[in-house]
N, C-alpha and C positions, 0 to 999 in steps of 0.2 A: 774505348772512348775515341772518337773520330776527331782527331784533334787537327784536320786539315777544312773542317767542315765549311768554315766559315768563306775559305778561298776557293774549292775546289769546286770542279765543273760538276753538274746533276748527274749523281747514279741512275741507274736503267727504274730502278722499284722510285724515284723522285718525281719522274719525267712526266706520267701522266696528269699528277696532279697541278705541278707546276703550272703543266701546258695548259689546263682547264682554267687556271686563274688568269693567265695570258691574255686568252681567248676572251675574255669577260674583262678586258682592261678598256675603259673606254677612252683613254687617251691614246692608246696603241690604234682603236679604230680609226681614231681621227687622224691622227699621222698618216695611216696608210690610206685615209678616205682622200685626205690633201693633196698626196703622192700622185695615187692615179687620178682626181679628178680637180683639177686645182683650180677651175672656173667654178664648176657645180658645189663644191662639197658646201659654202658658206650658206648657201639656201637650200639644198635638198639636204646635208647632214642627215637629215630626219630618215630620211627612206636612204641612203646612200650604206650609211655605217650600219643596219641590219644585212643588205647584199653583203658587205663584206665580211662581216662574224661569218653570214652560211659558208663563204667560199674559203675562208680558213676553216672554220670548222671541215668543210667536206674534203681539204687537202690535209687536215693531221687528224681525221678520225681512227685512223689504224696504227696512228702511232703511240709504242706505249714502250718505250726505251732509245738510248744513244743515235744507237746506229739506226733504226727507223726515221730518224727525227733527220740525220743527215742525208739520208737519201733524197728528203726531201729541201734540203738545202742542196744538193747534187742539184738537180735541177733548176734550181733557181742559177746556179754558177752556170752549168752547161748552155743557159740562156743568154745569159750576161756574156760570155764567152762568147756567143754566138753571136750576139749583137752590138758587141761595143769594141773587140779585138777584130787584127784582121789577120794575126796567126795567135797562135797560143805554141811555144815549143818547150821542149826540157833539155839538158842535159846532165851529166853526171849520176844522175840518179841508178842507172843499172852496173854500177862500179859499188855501191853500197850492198853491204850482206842485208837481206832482205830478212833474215831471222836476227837479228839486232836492231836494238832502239836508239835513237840519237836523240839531242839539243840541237836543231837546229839554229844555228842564228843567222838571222839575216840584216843586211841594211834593209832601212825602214825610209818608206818612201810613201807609202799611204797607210792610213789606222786602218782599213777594213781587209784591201786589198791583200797586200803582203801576205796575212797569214794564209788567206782565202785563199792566194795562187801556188802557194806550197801545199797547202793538203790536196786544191785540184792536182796538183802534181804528182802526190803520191797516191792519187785513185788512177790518174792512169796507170799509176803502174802495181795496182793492187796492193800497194802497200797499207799500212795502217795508217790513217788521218793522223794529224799531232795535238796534241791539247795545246791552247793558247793561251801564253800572258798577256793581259789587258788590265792599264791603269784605269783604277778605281775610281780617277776623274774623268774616265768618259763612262760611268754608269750615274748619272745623274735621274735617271727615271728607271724606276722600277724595273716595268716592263723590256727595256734594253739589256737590265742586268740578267733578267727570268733566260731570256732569249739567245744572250752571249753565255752563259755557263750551261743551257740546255744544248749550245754546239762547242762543246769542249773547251770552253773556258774556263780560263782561271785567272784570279784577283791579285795583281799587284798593287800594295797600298802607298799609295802616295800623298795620303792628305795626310798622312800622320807627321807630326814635326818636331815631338817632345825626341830627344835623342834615344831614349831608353826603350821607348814605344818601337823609333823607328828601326833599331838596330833588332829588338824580340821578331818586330814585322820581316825581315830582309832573311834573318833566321830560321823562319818560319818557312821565307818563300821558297829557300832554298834546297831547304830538307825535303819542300814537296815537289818540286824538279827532280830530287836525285830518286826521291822513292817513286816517282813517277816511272823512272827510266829504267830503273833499277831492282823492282821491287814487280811494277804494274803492268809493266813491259809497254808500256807508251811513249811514243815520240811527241819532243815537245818542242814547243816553236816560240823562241825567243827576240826581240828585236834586238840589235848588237848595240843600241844605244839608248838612251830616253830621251825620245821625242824623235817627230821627223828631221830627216834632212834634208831642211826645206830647198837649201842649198845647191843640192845633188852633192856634196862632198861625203862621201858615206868613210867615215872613222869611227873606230870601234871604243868603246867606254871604259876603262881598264876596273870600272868603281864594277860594271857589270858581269867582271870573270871574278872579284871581289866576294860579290852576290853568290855568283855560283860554286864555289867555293868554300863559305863559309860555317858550311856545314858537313866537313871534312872530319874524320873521325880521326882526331889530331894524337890519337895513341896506336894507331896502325898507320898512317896515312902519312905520306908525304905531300907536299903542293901538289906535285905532277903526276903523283897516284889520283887525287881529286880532281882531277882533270882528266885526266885518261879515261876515269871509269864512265864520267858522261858522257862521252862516244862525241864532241864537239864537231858536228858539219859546219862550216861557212856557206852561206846560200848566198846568190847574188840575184835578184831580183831587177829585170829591167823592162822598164815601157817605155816605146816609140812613140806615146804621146801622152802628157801625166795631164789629165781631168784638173788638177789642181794648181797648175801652171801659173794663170794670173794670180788667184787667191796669196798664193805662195809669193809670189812677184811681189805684190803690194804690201804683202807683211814685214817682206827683208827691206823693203823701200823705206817705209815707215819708220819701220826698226835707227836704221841708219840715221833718219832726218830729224824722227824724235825721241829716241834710246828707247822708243818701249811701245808695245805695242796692246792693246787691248780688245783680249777676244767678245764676239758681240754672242749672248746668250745665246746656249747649245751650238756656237759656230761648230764646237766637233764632229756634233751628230748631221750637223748639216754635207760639214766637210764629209762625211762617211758616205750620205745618200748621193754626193756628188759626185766622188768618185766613183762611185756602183754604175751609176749611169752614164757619166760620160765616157767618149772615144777614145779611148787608149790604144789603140794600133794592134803595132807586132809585141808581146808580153815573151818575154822569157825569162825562166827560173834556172839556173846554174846550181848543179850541187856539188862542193868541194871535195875533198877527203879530209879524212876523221885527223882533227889536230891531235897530235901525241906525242909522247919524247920527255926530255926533260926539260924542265923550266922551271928559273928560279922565282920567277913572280908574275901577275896580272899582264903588266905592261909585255913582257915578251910573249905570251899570249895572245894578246889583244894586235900585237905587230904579226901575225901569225894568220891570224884572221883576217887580219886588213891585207895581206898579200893575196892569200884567195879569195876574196870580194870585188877585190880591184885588177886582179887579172882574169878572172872569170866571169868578168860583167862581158856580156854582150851585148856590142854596139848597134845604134841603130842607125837611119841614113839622117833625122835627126840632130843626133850629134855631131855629126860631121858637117852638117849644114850651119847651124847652130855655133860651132868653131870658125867657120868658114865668114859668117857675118860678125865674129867679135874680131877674127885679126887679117882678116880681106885677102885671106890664102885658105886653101882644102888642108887637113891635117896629113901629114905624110904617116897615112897607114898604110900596108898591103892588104891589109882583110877586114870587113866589115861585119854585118849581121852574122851570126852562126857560122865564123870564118870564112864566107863566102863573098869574094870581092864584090862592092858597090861599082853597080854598072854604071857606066855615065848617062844611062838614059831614064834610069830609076833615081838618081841622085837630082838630075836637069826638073823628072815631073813632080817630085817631092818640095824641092826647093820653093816653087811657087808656091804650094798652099802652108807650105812651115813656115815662109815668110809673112804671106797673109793672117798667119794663127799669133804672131811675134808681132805686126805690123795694129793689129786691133786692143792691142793694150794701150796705156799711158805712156807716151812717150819716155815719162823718168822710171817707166817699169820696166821696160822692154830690154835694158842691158841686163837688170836682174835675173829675168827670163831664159835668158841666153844665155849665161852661164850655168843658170841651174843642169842645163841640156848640155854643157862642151865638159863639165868638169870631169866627168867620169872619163872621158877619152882624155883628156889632161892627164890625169893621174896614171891612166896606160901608158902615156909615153913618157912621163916622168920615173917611172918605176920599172921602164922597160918591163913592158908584161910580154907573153909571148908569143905572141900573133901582132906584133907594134914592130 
């Protein structure tokens, strides 16, 4: 009995058929008809959305399993990468035993991104791609769910609310993490918290080492056996310019003026295509080392994580500009991007158009803005990390 079926990303014998339905979804055409032609589609629809079935069709006609299907999501990244970054780097990553599987968790700072720049990460370096948890409130359309489980996804249920429901669900998710890592030899790639941090203050969730946990085989296992065996990385994920910036500004604004904020139908999916496209700068992916040891509970875990997120964030020139307009001084660091000191002539030509990118929002946004960009170096010098 496949008793994961329901969550778990498409086996290789799934994929073709899937893809066949995909391909024949006529709201997917239209999406992608709107994407690329957002003047034309409303009156050529009619001849627009045939071109595009051929040119999907003639890009996954040879695909008929997993990893075929990613290759051609490879390409889609290595574009995007090529068009919207103006570095892509890694580190940590050749410190990992490369014949072992990890949970990666990382701070979550875009829904699509995040996972996307950790498996780009582990294709540079020939490693195996990670399966992805993705809440079950952003598959709202069919075609999104076909799509996201055909590239290694997997279902976290969050719309369940009955408590008995949600605790079988959580149960469920967690047995399929560990047998994922444990069992299927896959790396998987978790966010360290629910939901973004739209903030930039990335803290870790102690409810989600809970999660992973809870599926501890409590007649052999101790806590810290259940921990150890998932091989936990801390990933830190950082961009020198987040696509979502204002979006995010407005929502914490809101937040604040009217305690609540209300999303406008499929904001997420919107939010997804937006950060895909927009200019995100220098991107770097930091990989920690594997949490281990003993531990009595979630929370000193979860402080454990949060030390390697936040001292292995790499800074960008951004933040320190960013700092620099909330309290009218440069932050006293020695080192900046990838340890490498900020030259005062790269920081002088930056400055102007980070100001300009700050300066085009609503004025009651634009503190929010700024912060979301200095917190991360905040937390470096408050936590003495080791390049501060």
């Amino acid at each position: 009995m496949d008793k994961y079926r329901d969550i778990r990303p498409y086996r290789d014998e799934e994929v073709r058929d899937v893809l066949d339905g995909v391909l024949n979804n006529d709201e997917l055409l239209t999406a992608i008809a709107k994407l690329k032609f957002p003047k034309a589609e409303q009156k050529l629809g009619w001849l627009i959305k045939p071109l595009v079935r051929w040119r999907l069709n003639s890009q996954l006609k040879s695909v008929n399993d997993v990893d075929s299907f990613q290759l051609v999501v490879k390409k889609y990244m290595e574009h995007m990468v090529k068009s919207t970054t103006t570095d892509f780097t890694i580190s940590g990553l050749d410190k990992l035993d490369p014949n072992k599987r990890y949970c990666l968790l990382s701070n979550h700072r875009d829904i699509a991104l995040d996972p996307a720049f950790v498996s780009y990460a582990l294709w540079q370096e020939d490693s195996p791609t990670a399966r992805i948890a993705i809440g079950d409130n952003l598959l709202t359309k069919e075609y999104v769910s076909a799509l996201m489980r055909l590239n290694k996804s997997f279902i976290v249920n969050r719309s369940e609310k009955a408590p008995r429901k949600m605790l079988a669900a959580f149960k469920q998710l967690s047995e399929y993490i560990r047998y994922s890592i444990t069992e299927e030899d896959s790396n998987v790639w978790i966010a360290h918290r629910e939901g973004r941090a739209k903030n930039g203050w990335d803290a870790t969730e102690p409810a989600i080492i809970k999660m992973l946990t809870i599926s501890q085989n409590r007649k052999t296992q101790t806590f810290s056996d259940a921990v150890n065996e998932l091989n936990i990385v801390p990933v830190s994920i950082s961009y020198e310019l987040d696509p979502l910036d204002a979006a995010k500004a407005n929502e914490l604004y809101t937040l604040d003026e009217e305690g609540a904020y209300q999303k406008a139908e499929q904001e997420d999916i919107n939010s997804i295509a937006q950060g895909i496209a927009g200019q995100k700068g220098h991107v770097h992916v930091a990989f920690g080392e594997v949490v281990s040891g003993e531990y009595s509970g979630p929370e000193l875990v979860a402080e454990e994580i949060d030390r390697q997120i936040v001292n292995n964030y790499v800074l960008h020139e951004s933040n320190a500009i960013a700092y620099k307009l909330l309290h009218g001084h440069p932050p006293a660091l020695n080192f900046g991007s990838a340890t490498v000191p900020f030259s005062a002539e790269d920081m002088a030509a930056k400055e102007s158009s980070f100001t300009a990118r700050i300066k085009a929002m609503p004025e009651q946004h634009q503190e929010y803005a700024l912060k979301m960009y200095s917190y991360c170096l905040e937390r470096q010098i408050k936590k003495g990390a080791d390049h501060v």
